[in-house]
C-alpha positions in Angstrom: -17.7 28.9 -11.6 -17.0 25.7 -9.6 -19.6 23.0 -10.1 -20.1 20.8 -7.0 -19.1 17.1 -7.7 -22.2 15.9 -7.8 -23.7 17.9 -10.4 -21.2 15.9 -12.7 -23.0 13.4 -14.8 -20.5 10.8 -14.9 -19.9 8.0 -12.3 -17.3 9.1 -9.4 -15.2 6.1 -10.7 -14.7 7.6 -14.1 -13.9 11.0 -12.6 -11.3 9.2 -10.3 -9.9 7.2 -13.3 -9.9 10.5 -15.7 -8.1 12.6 -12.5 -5.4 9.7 -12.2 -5.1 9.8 -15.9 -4.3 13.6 -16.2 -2.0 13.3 -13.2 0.2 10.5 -15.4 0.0 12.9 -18.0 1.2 15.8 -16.3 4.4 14.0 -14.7 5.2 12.1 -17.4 5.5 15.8 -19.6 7.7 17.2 -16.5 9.7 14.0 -16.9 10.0 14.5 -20.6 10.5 18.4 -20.6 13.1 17.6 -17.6 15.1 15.3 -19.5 15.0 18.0 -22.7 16.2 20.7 -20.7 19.2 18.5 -19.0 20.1 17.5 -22.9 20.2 22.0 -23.7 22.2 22.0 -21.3 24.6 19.4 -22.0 25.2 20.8 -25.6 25.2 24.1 -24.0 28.4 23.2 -22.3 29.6 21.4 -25.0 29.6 24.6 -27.4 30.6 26.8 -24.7 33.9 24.8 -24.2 34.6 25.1 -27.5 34.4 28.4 -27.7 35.6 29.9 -24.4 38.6 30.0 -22.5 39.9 31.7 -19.2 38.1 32.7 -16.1 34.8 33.2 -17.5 34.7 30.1 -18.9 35.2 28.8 -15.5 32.4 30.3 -13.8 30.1 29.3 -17.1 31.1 25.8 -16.7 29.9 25.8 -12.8 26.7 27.8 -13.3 25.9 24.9 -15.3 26.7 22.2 -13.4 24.8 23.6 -10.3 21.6 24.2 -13.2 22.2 20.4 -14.1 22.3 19.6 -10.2 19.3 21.1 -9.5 17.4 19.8 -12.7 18.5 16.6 -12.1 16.9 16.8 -8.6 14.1 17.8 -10.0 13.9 15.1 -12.5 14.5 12.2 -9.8 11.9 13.8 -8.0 9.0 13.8 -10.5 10.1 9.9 -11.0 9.8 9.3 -7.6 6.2 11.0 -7.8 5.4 9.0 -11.0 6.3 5.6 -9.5 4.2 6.5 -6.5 1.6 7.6 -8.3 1.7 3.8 -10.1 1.3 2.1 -7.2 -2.2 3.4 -6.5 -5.4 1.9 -7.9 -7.1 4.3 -9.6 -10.2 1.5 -9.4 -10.6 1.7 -6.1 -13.4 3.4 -4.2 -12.1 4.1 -0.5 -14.6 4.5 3.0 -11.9 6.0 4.7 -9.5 8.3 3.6 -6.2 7.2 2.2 -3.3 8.0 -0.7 -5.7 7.4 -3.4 -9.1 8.8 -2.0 -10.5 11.8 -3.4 -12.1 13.7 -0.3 -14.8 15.9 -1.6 -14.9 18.8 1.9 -16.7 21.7 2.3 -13.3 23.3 1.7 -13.1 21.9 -2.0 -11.8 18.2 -3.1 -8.8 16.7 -2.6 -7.0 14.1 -4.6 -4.6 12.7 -2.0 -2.2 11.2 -4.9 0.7 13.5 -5.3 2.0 17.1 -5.2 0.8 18.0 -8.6 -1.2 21.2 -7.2 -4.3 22.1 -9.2 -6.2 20.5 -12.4 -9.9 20.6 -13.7 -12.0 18.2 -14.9 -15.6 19.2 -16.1 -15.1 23.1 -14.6 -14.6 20.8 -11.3 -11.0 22.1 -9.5 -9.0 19.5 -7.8 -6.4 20.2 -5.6 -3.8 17.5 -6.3 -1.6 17.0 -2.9 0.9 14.3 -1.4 -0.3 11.3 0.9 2.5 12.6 2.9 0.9 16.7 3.2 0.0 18.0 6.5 -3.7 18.2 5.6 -4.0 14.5 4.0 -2.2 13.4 7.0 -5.1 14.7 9.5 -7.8 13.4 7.2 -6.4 10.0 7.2 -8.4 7.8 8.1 -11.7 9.7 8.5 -14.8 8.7 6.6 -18.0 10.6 5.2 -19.2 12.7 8.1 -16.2 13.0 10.0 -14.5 16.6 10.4 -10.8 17.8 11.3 -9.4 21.3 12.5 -6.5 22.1 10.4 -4.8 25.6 10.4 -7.8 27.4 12.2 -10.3 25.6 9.8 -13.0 23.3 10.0 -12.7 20.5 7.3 -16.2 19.1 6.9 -15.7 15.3 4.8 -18.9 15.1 2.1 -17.8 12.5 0.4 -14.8 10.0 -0.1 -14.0 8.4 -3.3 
């Protein structure tokens, strides 16, 4: 069962600071389990070329340059996320909605930070989306009060921290 955010008996600040502090967390593990897996890889290939020869040895070897292509695009992209993340103040109480509010809707609460998609805090669920998402994009700007129509719904903004 959800509990509404203000039923939590901490200060929104510290639940801000404790969200941003999970949100590190989690990139900086898909950083470090990305890195991991490109290393598997690389000693992967390494064993297989010692062991393998002709045209299935071929095919091998591409498979896993197009699995380190697309893990490496992965990687740069939870780096990118990370150093975004970085550059917002997680001290920072916001009137209006911007990359760094949390918006507390009658739809649930958003942490507009970066694409990390769902986390808890205190059986509280926060949806963790990009500054640059559709839906944070149409409540920029707003304050408490204020409501948008996105994808046939209203959003109703409670409260902005």
């Amino acid at each position: 069962m959800k509990k509404p955010l203000h039923s939590i008996s901490i200060t929104p600040l510290v639940f801000k600071k404790h969200l941003y502090q999970e949100c590190s967390h989690i990139l900086d593990e898909r950083i470090s389990r990305g890195h991991q897996l490109l290393d598997d890889l690389k000693n992967d290939a390494q064993n297989d070329a010692k062991s393998s020869a002709g045209d299935k040895h071929e095919t091998a070897i591409s498979m896993m340059q197009l699995e380190q292509e697309k893990l490496n695009r992965q990687l740069h992209e939870y780096v990118k996320q990370k150093d975004a993340l970085e550059k917002l103040a997680p001290d920072t109480i916001h009137t209006r909605i911007m990359a760094g509010s949390i918006v507390v809707t009658n739809k649930g609460i958003f942490y507009l930070i970066t694409a990390i998609g769902k986390i808890q805090f205190n059986q509280t669920e926060v949806q963790c989306i990009s500054p640059q998402a559709p839906l944070a994009l149409a409540l920029a700007g707003k304050k408490s009060g204020d409501s948008i129509q996105f994808m046939n719904q209203t959003y109703e903004v409670l409260e902005i921290i």
